[in-house]
C-alpha positions in Angstrom: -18.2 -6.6 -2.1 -19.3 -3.2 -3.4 -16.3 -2.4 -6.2 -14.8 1.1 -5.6 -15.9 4.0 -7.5 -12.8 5.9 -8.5 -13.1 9.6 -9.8 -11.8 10.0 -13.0 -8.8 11.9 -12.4 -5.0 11.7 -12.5 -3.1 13.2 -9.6 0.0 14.7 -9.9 2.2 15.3 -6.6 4.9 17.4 -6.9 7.7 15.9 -4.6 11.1 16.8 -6.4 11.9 20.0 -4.5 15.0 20.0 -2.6 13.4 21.6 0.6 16.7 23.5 1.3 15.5 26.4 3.1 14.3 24.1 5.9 17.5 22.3 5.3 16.3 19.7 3.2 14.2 16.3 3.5 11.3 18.3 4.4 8.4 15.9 2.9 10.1 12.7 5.3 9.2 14.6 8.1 6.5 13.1 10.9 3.0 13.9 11.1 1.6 12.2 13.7 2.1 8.4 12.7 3.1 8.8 9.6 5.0 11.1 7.4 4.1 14.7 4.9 4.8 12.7 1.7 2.5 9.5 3.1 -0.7 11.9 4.0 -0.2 13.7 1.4 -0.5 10.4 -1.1 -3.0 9.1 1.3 -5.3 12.0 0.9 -5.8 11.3 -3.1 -5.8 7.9 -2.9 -9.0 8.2 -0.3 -10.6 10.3 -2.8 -9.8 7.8 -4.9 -8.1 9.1 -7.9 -8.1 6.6 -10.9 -4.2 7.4 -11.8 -1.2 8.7 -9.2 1.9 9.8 -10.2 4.3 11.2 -7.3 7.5 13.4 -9.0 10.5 12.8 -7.5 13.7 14.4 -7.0 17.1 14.2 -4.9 14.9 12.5 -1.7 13.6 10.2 -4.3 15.0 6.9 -3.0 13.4 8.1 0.6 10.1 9.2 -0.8 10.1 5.6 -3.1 10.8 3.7 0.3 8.2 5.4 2.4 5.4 5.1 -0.5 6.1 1.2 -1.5 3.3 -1.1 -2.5 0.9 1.9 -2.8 -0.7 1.9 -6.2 1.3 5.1 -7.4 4.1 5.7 -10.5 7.0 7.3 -10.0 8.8 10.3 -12.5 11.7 11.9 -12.1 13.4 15.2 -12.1 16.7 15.0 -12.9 17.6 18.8 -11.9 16.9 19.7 -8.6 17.4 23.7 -9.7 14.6 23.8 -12.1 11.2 25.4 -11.4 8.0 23.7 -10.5 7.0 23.7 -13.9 9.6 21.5 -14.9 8.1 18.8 -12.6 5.0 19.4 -13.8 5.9 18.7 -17.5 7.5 15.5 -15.8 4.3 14.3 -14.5 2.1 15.2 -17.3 4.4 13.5 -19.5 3.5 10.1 -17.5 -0.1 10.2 -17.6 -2.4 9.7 -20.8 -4.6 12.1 -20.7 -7.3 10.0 -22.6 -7.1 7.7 -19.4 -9.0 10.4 -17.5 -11.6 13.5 -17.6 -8.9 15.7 -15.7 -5.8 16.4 -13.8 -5.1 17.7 -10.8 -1.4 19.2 -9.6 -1.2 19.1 -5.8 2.3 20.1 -3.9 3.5 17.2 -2.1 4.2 19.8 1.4 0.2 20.1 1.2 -0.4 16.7 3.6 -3.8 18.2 5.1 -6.0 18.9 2.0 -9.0 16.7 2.7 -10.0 14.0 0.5 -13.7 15.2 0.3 -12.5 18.4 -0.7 -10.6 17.4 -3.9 -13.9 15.2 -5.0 -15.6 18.3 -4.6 -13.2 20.4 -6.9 -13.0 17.2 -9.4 -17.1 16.8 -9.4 -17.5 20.7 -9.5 -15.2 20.8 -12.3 -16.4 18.5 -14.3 -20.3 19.7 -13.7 -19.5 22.8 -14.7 -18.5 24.4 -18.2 -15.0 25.6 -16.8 -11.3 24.4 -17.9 -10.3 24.9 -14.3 -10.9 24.8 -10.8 -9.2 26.1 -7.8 -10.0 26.1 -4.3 -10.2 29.0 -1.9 -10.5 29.4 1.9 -11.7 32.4 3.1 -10.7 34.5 0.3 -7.5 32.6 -0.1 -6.6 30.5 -3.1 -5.2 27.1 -2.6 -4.2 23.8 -4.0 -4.8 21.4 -5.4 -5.6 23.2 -8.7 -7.6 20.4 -11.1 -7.9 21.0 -15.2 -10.1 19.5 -17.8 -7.8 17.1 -20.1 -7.9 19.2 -23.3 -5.6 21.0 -21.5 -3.0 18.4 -21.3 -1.2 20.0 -24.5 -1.7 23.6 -23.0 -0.1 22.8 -19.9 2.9 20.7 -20.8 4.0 23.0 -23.6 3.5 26.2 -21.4 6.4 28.6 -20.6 6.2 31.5 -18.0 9.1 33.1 -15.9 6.0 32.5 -13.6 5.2 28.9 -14.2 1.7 27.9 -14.8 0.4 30.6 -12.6 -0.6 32.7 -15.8 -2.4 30.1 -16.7 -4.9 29.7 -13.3 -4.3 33.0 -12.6 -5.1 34.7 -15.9 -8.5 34.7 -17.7 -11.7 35.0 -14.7 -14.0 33.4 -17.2 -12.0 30.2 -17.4 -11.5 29.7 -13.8 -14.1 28.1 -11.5 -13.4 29.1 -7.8 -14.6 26.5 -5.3 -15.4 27.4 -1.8 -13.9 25.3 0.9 -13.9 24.6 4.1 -10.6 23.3 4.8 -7.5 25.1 5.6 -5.2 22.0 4.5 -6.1 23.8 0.9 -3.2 26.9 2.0 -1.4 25.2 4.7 2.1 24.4 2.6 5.3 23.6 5.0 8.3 26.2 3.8 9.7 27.1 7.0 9.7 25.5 10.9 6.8 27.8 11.5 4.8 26.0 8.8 5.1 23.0 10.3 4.4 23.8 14.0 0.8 25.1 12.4 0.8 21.9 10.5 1.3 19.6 13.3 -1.3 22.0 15.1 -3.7 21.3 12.8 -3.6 17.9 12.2 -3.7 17.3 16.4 -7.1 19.6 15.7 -8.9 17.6 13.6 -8.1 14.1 15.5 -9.6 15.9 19.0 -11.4 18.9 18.1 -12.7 19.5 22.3 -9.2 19.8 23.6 -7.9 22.6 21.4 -11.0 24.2 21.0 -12.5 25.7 17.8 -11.5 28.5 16.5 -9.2 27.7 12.9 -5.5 27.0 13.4 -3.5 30.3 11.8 
């Protein structure tokens, strides 16, 4: 049997939000036969991604339930008011960053990002002589965003009122922007809305003929 090849990347899904303006619980909700949180794991470890760590929050015990015996590691934030960032910091602070060429942060409300499209970003990356790579959809930039380890330090010691965002948002010469075809890279779930167009797009891709072909927006 042909041993798998695994990119040599460490995932980290960010799963410790609260989900409050949809009432909470957001990532336990169905998507077709399974749930956000699931497909969104199950996405990276298609890729396959050498290292998964999921952060967890207040739905921790849930997310824990729905994810065991997958080959993931768990982190946890302990305050459910703090920014992105601070989950991020959590994550990175599980991972050795000499374990793996680069990282990649991916939302865990992002379940429809294609597995082929984050080897894509991972190999682009690391062919090219950029820190960072982002993907973008017509014109739109999306997630997940994937950085070269030397920035491990720069990451988990950054502090913005904005997050990371200066960071993949600042400098053009440092960023590699990677075309995509595949609207799971900007399809988030923050409101009901969101997830109609999620469930309409993950129904799309399972039978393309009977909802035709134009993009799901």
């Amino acid at each position: 049997m042909k041993e798998k090849r695994f990119f040599p990347v460490a995932a980290i899904v960010l799963a410790a939000g609260q989900g409050s303006r949809m009432g909470g619980g957001k990532l336990l909700l169905p998507l077709g036969d399974t749930t956000v949180i699931e497909s969104t794991v199950q996405s990276l470890l298609s890729v396959p991604v050498s290292d998964l760590t999921v952060v967890v929050g207040v739905y921790g015990a849930a997310i824990q339930y729905l994810l065991r015996g997958l080959p993931v590691k768990f982190a946890f934030n302990p305050d459910p008011s703090s920014d992105m960032a601070e989950s991020i910091r959590c994550g990175l602070r599980s991972i050795n960053p000499a374990d793996a060429e680069a990282f990649l942060i991916l939302p865990a409300d992002m379940p429809l990002v294609l597995p082929e499209t984050i080897g894509k970003l991972v190999a682009s990356l690391l062919k090219s002589d950029k820190p960072i790579a982002v993907p973008v959809f017509r014109n739109r930039r999306g997630h997940p965003v994937v950085f070269r380890t030397n920035l491990y330090e720069r990451v988990l010691t950054f502090r913005s009122p904005q997050g990371i965002r200066p960071l993949v948002h600042g400098d053009p010469s440092q960023i590699l922007i990677v075309e995509v075809d595949d609207e799971g890279v900007i399809s988030d779930l923050d409101s009901w809305d969101d997830y109609r167009r999620l469930l309409n797009l993950w129904a799309k891709r399972r039978n393309p003929a009977q909802l035709g072909g134009d993009e799901v927006g």
